[in-house]
C-alpha positions as a Python dict, from the first residue, in 0.01 Angstrom:
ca = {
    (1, 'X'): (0, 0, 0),
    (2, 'X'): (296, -240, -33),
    (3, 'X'): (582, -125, 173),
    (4, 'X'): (830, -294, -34),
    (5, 'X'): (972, -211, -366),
    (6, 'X'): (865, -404, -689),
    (7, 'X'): (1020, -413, -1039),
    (8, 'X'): (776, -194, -1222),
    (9, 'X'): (853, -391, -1552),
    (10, 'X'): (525, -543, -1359),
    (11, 'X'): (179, -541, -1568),
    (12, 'X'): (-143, -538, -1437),
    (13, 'X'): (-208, -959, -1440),
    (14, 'X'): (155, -982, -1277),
    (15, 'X'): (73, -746, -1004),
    (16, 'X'): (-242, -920, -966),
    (17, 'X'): (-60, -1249, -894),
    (18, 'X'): (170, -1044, -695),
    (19, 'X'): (-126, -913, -410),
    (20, 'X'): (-288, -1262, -377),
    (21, 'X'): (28, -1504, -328),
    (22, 'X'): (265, -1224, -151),
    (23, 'X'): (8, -999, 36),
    (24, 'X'): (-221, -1305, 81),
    (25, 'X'): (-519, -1037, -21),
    (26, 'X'): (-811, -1047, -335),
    (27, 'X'): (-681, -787, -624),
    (28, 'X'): (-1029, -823, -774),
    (29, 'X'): (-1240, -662, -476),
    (30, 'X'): (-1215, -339, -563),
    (31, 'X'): (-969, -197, -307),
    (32, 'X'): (-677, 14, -467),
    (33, 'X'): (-327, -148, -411),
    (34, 'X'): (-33, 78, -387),
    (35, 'X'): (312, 3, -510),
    (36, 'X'): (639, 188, -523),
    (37, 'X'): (967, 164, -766),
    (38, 'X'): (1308, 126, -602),
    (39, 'X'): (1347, 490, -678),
    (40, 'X'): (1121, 679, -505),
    (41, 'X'): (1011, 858, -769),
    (42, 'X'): (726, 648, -937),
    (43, 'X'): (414, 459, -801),
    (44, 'X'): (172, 234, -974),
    (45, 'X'): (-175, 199, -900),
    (46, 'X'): (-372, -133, -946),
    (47, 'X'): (-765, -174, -874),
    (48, 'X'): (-1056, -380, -1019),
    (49, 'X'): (-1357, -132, -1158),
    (50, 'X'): (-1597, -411, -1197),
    (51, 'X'): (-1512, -506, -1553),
    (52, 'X'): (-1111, -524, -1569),
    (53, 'X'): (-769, -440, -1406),
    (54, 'X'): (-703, -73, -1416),
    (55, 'X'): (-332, 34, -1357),
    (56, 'X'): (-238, 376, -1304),
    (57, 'X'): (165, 483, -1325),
    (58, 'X'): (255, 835, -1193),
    (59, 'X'): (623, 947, -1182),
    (60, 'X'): (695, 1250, -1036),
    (61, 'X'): (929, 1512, -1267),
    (62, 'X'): (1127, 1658, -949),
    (63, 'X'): (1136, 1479, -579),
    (64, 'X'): (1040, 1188, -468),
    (65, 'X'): (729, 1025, -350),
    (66, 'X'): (730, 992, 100),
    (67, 'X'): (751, 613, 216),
    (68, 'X'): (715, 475, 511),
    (69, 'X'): (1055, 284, 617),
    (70, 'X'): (1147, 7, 404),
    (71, 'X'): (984, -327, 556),
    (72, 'X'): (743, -641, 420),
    (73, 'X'): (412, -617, 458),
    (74, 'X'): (138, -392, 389),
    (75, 'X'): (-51, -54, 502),
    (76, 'X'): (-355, 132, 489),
    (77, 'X'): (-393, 474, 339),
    (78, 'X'): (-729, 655, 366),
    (79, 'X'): (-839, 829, 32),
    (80, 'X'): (-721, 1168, 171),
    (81, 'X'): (-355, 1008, 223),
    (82, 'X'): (-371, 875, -99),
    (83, 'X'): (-425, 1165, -252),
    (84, 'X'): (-172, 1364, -55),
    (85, 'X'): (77, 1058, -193),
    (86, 'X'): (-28, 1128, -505),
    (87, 'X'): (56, 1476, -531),
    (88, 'X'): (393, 1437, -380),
    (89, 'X'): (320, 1530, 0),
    (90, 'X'): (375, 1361, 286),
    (91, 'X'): (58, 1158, 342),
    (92, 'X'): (203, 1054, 713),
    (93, 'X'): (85, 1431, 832),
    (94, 'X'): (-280, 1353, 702),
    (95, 'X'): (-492, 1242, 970),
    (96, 'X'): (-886, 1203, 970),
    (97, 'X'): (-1057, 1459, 1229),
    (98, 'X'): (-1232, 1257, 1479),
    (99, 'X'): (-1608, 1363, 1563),
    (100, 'X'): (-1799, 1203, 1834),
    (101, 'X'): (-2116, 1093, 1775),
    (102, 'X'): (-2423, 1247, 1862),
    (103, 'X'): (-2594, 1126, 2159),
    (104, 'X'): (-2954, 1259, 2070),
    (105, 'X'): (-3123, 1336, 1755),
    (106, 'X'): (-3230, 1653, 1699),
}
């Protein structure tokens, strides 16, 4: 996820260009980049399915979307955050239960 706003008059080839000179990362290895409007309020989603850019664009009808403070730089959401984002609630209470691993088969 990219912490900072973007202008969301952004397509999917200019946020492309956007992840690999800002964020220094690969937009086409399948990993789901994040990005958030000025206003809270809408989120775009970019990812490569293998055969071309998908962008999603959600925009919530009441509230706003919960963001981290505003900073440069990048973060990692797990797919359970994401989805929590995505439905307007505050991913940052979303944590993964940690199991320890067995120590014998059974």
């Amino acid at each position: 996820m990219a912490t900072r706003p973007v202008d969301f008059r952004k397509g999917a080839d200019s946020l492309a260009a956007l992840v690999q000179t800002e964020l220094g990362l690969q937009p086409f290895s399948g990993v789901v980049f994040v990005f958030r409007a000025k206003r809270a309020d809408r989120v775009k989603l970019l990812y490569w399915d293998g055969t071309g850019l998908c962008l999603l664009s959600k925009r919530l009808e009441d509230g706003r979307f919960r963001w981290p403070r505003l900073q440069d730089g990048v973060m990692r959401l797990s797919a359970a955050q994401l989805a929590a984002l995505l439905e307007g609630l505050d991913w940052r209470r979303m944590h993964a239960l940690r199991v320890p691993a067995p120590t014998v088969a059974a």
